[in-house]
Steps between C-alpha positions, in 0.01 A plus 500: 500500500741667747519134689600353169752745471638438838526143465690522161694748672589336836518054500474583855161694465356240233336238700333783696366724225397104331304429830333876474386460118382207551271612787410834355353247186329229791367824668338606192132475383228556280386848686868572634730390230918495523649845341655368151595082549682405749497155432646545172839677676517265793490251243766682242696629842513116599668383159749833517671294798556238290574633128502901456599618155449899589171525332671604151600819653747426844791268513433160545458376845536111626447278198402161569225404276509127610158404648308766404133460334501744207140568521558645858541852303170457307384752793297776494651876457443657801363793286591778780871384507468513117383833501728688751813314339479430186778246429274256730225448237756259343693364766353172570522437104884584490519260814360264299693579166822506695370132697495340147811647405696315751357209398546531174178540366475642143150692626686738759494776190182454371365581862611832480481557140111467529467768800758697215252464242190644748709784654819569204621794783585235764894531375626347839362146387773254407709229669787569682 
């Protein structure tokens, strides 16, 4: 998680903490598996270089949602990042929300509106 963090933090550090993830998830196996899914956030860090919408709780960062695969955020929570900071447990699915907003796409809402309807205490949920 603290790689992530680095690489949304610093475009400088991004490739780096990218190459890392990705390793720490290659490294992993059966008997000696990765600590939360590193895949999953070298794979959301990745698309942040490209199209950032803050993760319904930061300012928006570069916004360029040309290109991009949608289903690139149909990830899996790294469950430790989701635990020590909360706002994570919904941050590839406000990617995702905000993604189809700039194109347009009538179903940005009902992304979030279904996490809404599981968790109704998530207030920081909308689109920017």
């Amino acid at each position: 998680m603290c790689l992530f963090v680095a690489g949304l933090i610093s475009k400088d550090a991004s490739a780096q903490a990218i190459a890392q993830l990705e390793q720490l998830a290659t490294d992993a196996t059966p008997t000696k598996p990765a600590y939360g899914a590193p895949a999953s956030l070298a794979k959301l860090l990745s698309v942040a270089q490209q199209f950032a919408s803050g993760g319904c709780v930061l300012p928006p960062g570069p916004q360029n949602a040309a290109g991009i695969d949608e289903h690139v955020y149909d990830v899996k929570v790294d469950f430790y990042g989701a635990y020590h900071v909360p706002f994570f447990a919904t941050y590839a699915v406000c990617e995702h929300a905000a993604l189809l907003q700039a194109r347009y796409d009538s179903q940005a809402a009902a992304l979030l509106d279904a996490v809404k309807q599981k968790a109704p205490g998530r207030s920081w949920l909308h689109l920017r």
